[in-house]
C-alpha positions as CSV (number, residue, x, y, z in Angstrom):
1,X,144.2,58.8,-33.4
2,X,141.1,56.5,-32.9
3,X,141.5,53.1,-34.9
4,X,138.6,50.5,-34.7
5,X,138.8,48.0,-31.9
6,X,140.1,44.5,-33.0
7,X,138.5,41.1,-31.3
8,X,140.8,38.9,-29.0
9,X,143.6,37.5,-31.1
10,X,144.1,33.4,-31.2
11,X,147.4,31.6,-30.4
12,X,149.9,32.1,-32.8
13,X,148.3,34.9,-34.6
14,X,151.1,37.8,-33.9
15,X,153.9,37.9,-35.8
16,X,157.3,39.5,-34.4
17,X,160.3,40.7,-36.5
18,X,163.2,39.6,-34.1
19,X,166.8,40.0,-35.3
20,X,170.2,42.3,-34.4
21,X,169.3,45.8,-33.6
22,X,165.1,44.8,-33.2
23,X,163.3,43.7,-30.5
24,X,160.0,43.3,-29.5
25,X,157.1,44.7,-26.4
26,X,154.9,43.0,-25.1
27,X,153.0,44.9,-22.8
28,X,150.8,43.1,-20.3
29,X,147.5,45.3,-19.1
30,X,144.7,44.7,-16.8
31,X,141.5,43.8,-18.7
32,X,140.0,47.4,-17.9
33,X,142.5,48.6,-21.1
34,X,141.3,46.5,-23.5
35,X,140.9,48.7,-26.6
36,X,142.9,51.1,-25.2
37,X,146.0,52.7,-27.4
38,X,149.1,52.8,-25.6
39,X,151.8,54.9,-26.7
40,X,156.0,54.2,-26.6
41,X,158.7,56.7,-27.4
42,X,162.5,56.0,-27.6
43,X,164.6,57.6,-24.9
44,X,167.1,60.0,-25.9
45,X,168.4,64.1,-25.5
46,X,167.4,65.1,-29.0
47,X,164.0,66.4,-28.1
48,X,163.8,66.3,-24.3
49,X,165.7,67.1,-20.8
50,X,168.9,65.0,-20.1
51,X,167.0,63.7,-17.3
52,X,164.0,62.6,-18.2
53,X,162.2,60.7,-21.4
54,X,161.3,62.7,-24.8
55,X,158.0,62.5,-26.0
56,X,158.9,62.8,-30.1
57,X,158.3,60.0,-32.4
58,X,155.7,57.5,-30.4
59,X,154.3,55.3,-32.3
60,X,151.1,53.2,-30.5
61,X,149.5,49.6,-30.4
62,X,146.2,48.2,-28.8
63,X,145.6,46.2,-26.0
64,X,144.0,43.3,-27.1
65,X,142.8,40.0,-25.6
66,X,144.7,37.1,-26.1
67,X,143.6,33.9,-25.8
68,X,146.1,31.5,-24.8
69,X,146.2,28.1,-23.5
70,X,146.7,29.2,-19.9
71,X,143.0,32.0,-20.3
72,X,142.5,34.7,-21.3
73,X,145.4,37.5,-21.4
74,X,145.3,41.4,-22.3
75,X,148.2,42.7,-23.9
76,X,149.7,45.3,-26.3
77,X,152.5,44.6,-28.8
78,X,155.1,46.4,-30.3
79,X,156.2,43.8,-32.8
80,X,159.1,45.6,-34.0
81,X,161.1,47.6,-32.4
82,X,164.9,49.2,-32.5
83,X,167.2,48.5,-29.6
84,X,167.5,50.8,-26.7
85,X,165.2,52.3,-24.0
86,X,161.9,53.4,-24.2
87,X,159.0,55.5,-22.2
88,X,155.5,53.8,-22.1
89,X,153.1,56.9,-21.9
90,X,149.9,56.5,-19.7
91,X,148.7,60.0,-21.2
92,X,150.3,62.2,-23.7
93,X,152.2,63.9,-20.5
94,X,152.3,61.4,-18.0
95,X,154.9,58.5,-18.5
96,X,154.0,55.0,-17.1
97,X,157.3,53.3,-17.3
98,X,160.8,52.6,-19.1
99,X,161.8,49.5,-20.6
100,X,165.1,48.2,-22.9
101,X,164.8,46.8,-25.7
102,X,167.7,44.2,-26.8
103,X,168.2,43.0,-30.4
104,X,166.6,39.5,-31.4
105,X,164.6,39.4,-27.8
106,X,161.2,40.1,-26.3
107,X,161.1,42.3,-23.5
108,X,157.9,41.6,-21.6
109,X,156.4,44.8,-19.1
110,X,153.1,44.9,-16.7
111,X,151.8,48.1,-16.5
112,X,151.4,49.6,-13.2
């Protein structure tokens, strides 16, 4: 899916549903990603080896710039997300890295 590429976003301007059982990524890239979609998938057996991450139901954001007090910042966001533990996929095959997710918090990631 190719969606138009959105400008740098201002302080203040994201909006994250926090509470029990959602969380929130924020995904910090290096400025070389900037338009770039980044997908996530939850963890689980149901579709995938017991040892490893399943690639069903990703859903995607953009990286964006951010400008924030401190400069410029390039970051995707996954404003609403359920708890547990999820792949971040660098290509449809090719996972990038794991995070938890905890109800009611932000869990911040650098990609590699």
């Amino acid at each position: 899916m190719t969606e138009s590429t959105l400008g740098p976003s201002a302080p203040g301007s994201v909006v994250l549903d926090l509470g029990p059982g959602t969380g929130a990524i924020v995904l910090h890239t290096p400025p070389e990603l900037d338009g770039a979609e980044i997908e996530i998938s939850p963890d689980g057996p149901a579709d995938g080896p017991a040892d490893g991450p399943v690639s069903g139901r990703r859903t995607h954001s953009q990286v964006r710039r951010r400008d924030t007090p401190g400069g410029a910042q390039y970051a995707a966001v996954y404003p609403s997300v359920a708890e547990g533990d999820y792949t971040i996929w660098r290509h449809d095959d090719t996972p990038a890295l794991q995070v938890r997710v905890t109800g009611g918090q932000v869990t911040t990631a650098s990609w590699p």
